[in-house]
C-alpha positions in Angstrom: 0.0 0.0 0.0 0.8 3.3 -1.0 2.0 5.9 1.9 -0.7 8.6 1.6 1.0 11.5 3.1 -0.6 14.9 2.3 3.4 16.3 2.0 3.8 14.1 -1.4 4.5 15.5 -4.4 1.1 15.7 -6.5 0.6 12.7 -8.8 -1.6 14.7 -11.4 0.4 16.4 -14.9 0.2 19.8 -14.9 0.2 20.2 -18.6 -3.4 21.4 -19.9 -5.2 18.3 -21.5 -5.3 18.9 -25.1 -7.9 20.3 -26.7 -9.9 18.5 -29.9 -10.7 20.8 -32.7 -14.1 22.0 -33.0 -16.3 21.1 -36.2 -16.4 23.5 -38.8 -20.3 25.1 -38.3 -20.6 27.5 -41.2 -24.1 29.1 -41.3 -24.0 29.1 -37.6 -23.2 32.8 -35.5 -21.3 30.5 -33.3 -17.3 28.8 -33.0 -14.3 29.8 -34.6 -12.7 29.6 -38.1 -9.4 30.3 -39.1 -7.7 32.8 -41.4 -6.9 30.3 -44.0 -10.4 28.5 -44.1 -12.1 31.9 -44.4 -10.4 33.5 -47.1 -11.1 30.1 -49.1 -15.0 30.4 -48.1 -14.7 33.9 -48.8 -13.7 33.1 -52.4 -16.4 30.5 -52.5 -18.8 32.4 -51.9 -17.8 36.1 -53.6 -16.4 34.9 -56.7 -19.5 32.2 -58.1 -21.7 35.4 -58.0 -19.4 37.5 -59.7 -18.6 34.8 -62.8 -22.3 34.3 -62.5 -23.0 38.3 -63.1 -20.5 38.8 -65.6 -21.8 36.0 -68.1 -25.6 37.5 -67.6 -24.7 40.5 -68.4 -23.0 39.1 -71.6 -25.5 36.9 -72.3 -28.9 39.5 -72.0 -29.6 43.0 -74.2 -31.7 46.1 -73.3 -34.8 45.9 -71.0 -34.8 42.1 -70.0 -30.9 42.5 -69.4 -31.6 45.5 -66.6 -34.5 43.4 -65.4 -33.0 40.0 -65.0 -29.5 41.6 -63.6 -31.8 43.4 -61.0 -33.6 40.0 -59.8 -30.3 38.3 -59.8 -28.5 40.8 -58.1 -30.9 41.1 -55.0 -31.4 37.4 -55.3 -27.2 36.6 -55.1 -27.1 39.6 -52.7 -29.1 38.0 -49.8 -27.5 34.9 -50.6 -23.9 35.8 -50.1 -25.2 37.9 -46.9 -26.2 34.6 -45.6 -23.4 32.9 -45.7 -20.5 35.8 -45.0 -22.1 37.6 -41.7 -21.5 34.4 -39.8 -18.1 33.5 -41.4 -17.1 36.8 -40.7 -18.9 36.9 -37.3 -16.6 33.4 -36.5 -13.4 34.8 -37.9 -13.9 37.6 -35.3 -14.5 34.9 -32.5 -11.5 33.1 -33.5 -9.1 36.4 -33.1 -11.2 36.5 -29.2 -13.2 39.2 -30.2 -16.8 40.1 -30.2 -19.3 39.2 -33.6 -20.9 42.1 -33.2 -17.8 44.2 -34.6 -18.8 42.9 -37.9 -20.8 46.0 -37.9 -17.9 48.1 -38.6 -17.6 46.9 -41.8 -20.8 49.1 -42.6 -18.7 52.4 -41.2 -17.2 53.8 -44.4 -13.4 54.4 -44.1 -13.2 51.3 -41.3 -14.8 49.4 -44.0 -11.9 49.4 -46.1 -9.3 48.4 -43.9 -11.5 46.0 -41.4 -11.0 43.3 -43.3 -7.7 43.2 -43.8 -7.2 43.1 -40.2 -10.1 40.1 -39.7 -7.0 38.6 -42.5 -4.0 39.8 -40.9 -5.0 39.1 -37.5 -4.1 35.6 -35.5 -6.1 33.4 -34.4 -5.7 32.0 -31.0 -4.2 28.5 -31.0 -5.9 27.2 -27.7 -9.7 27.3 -26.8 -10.9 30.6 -26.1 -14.7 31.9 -24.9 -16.1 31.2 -28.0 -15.2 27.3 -28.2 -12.0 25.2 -29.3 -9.9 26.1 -32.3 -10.4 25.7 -35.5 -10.1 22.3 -37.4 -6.9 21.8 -39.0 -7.0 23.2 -42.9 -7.1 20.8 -45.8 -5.2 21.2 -49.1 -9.0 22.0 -50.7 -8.8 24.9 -47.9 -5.1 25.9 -48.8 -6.1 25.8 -52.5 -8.7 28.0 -52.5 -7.1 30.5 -50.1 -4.3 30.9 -52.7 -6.8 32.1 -55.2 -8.3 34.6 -53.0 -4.8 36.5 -53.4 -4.6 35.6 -56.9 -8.5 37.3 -57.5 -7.0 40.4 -54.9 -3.8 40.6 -56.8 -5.8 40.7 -59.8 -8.2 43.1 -58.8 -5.3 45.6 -57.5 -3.9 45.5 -61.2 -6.9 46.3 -62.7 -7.7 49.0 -60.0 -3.8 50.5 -60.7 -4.2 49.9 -64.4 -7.9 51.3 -64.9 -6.9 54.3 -62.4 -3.3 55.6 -65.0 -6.2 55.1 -67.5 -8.0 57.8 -66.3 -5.3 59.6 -66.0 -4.3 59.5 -69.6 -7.4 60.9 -71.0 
């Protein structure tokens, strides 16, 4: 038998028990996602619509064009809002803060540099008041994160290219 003295060293590890990543909840205002997994839904979901737009605008001439491209616009408007307000709302629990800072995005000047810092901004690695991390990112994840800076590199060229346009005429 064991000698039960209360002036033993304690038998217990003191290491935190590890934590299991949470499942991946995406039209859900709660749990966390990482930065990688939500630039990859953000492409997912932002770039469909835009292909989507482009070829009906193509596709359509005069009245039926402004028609149609009004329905679909509204239509792919609520849809997109359905899916990014509660990626966006997780991204923020994952950095530890508060969903309802999504609303900043709506403040103009914020509104262009917010998101860059929901990007830029860390993640915390251990569980945090708004549930354990993130599951690990798959290379479907990785892949589609890569295009979102490909579509934002993209989009800057056009913006610096369009903008000495203007300047020419």
């Amino acid at each position: 038998m064991q000698d039960l003295s209360p002036y033993a060293a304690p038998q217990s590890s003191l290491e935190p028990a590890p934590v299991a990543p949470a499942q991946l909840k995406v039209l859900s205002l709660k749990g966390r996602i990482g930065r990688l997994r939500y630039m990859a839904w953000m492409t997912a979901t932002v770039l469909p619509p835009v292909l989507i737009g482009m070829l009906g605008t193509f596709a359509m001439k005069g009245i039926a064009q402004s028609l149609a491209s009004s329905v679909l616009v509204i239509v792919v408007s609520i849809a997109v809002l359905v899916v990014t307000v509660p990626l966006n709302v997780q991204r923020l629990h994952d950095i530890g803060w508060s969903g309802w800072l999504f609303l900043l995005t709506f403040v103009p000047g914020v509104n262009s540099v917010f998101p860059f810092i929901m990007i830029c901004a860390p993640g915390k690695k251990d569980s945090n008041r708004y549930g354990p991390p993130p599951p690990p990112n798959s290379l479907a994840v990785k892949v589609l994160a890569t295009l979102w800076f490909i579509v934002m590199a993209l989009v800057l060229l056009a913006a610096i290219t369009g903008r000495f346009n203007l300047l020419k005429s």
